[in-house]
C-alpha positions as CSV (number, residue, x, y, z in Angstrom):
1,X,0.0,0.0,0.0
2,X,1.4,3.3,-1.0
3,X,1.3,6.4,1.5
4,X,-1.7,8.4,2.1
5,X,-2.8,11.5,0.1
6,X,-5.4,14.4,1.8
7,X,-6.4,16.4,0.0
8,X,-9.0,19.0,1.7
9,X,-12.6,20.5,0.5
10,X,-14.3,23.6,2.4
11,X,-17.4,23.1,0.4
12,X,-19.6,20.9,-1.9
13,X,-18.6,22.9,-4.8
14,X,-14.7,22.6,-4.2
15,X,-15.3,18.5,-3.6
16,X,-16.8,18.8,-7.6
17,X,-14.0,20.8,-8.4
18,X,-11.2,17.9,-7.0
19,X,-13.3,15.3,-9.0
20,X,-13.0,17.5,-12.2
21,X,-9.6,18.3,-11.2
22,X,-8.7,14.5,-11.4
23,X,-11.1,13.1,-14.4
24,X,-8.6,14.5,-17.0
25,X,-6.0,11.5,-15.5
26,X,-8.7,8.5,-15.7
27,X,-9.5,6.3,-18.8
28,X,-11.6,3.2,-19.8
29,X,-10.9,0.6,-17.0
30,X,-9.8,2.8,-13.8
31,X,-11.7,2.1,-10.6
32,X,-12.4,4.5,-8.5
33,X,-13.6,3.1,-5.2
34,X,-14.8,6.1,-2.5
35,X,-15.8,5.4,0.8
36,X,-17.5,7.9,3.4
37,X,-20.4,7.7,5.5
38,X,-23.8,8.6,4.2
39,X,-23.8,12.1,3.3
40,X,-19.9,12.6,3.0
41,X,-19.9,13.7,-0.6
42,X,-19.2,10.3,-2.8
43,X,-21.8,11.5,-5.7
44,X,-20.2,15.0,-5.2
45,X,-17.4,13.9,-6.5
46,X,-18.5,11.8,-8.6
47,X,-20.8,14.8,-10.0
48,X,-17.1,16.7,-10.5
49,X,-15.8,13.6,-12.4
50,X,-19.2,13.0,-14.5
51,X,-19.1,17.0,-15.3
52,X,-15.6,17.1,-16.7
53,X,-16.7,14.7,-19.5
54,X,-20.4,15.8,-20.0
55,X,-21.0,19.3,-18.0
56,X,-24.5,20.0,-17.5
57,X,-25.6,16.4,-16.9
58,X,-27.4,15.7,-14.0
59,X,-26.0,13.1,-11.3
60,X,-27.6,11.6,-9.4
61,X,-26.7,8.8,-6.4
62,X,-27.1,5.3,-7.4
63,X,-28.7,4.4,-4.1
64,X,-31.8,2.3,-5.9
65,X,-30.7,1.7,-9.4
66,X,-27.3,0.5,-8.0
67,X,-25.7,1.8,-11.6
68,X,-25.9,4.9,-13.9
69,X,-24.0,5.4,-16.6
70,X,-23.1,8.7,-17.9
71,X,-22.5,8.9,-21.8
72,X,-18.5,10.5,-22.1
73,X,-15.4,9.8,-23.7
74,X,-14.9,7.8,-22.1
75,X,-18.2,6.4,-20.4
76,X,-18.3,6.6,-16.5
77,X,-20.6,4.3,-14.6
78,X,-21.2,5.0,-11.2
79,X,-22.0,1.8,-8.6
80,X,-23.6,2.6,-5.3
81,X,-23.1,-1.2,-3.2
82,X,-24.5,0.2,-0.3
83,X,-27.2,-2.4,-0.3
84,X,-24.6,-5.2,-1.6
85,X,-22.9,-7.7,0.5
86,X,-19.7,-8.8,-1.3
87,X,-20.4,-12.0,-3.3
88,X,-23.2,-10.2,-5.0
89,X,-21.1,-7.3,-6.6
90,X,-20.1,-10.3,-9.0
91,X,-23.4,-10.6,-10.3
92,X,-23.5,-6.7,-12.0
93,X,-21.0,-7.6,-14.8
94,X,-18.2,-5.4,-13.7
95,X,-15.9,-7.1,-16.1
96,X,-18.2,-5.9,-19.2
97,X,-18.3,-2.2,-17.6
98,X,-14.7,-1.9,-17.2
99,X,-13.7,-2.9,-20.2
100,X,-15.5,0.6,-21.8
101,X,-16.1,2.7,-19.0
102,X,-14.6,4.4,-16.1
103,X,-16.2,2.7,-12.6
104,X,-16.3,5.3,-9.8
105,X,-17.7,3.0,-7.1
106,X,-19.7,4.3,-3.8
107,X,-19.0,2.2,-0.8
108,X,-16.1,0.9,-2.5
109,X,-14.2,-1.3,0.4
110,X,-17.7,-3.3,-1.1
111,X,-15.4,-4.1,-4.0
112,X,-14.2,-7.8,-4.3
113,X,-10.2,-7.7,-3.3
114,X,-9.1,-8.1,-6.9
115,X,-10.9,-5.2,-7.7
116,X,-9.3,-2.7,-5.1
117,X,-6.1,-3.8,-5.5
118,X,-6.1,-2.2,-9.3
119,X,-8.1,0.5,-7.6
120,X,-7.6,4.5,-6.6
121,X,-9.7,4.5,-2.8
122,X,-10.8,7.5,-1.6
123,X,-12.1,7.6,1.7
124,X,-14.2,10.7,2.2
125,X,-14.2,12.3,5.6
126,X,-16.7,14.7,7.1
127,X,-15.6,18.0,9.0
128,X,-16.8,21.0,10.7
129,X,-20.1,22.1,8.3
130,X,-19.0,21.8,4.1
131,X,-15.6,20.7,5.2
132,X,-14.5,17.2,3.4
133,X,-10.9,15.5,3.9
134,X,-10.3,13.3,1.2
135,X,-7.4,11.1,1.3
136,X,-6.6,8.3,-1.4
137,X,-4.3,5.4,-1.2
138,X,-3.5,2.9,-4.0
139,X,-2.3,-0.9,-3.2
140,X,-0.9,-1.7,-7.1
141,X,-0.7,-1.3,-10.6
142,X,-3.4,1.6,-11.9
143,X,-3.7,2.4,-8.5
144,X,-0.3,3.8,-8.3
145,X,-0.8,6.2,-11.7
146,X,-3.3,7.5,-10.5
147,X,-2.3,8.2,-6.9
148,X,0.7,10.2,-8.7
149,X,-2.0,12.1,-10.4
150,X,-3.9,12.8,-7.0
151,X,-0.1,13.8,-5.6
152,X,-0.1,16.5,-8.3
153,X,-3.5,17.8,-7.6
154,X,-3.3,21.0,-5.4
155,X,-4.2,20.6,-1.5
156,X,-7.3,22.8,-0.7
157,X,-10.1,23.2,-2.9
């Protein structure tokens, strides 16, 4: 496991702004797994990320649907396994997504361990009002690239 990122967020907007910041660094088959408690700011990130390849679209937390995939180039499909123990997350035809799309995955540490270990985490932390610490690690592989690309991202937003 590589060292720790933070980065830090004062306000919904600036947790967008990270995701945008970093969505010029991703491509078909990156995994983004986020973690947080409910209401940390996952889909606002993910909104940032969706909104750097299709701005204007409107994103929206997976919570029911489990999936939504946003037309881009390239595609991002954003997973919300909340509701999902482990050995069901098989069953949604990761394999098929990933090889198109980008997967930015809510409750991420949900992930089968093959999938994390390729994987960017993000855990998103809560602070005093709009405040967000967001701190990603990387275990391999992609994972590594695009900690590097986090690393060059500035600290506050």
């Amino acid at each position: 496991m590589s060292a720790a990122e933070r980065k830090r967020s004062a306000s919904p907007e600036g947790t967008e702004r990270l995701g945008a910041a970093l969505a010029p660094s991703l491509r078909a088959g990156d995994v983004l797994a986020l973690s947080g408690e409910l209401g940390a700011g996952k889909t606002r990130f993910v909104a940032g990320l969706v909104h750097a390849f299709r701005p204007g679209a409107r994103v929206r937390s997976p919570s029911f649907t489990l999936i939504n995939e946003y037309p881009g180039s390239p595609p991002l499909v954003h997973l919300d396994l909340y509701r999902l123990a482990e050995r069901e997350v098989d069953g949604l035809g990761l394999e098929e997504y990933a090889e198109r799309a980008i997967l930015a995955v809510e409750w991420g540490e949900r992930l089968p361990r093959a999938w994390r270990e390729q994987a960017l985490a993000l855990a998103i932390v809560a602070g005093e009002g709009d405040e967000r610490t967001l701190t990603a690690s990387a275990e391999a592989g992609r994972g590594h690239e695009l900690l590097a690309a986090w690393r060059a991202l500035p600290e506050a937003w």
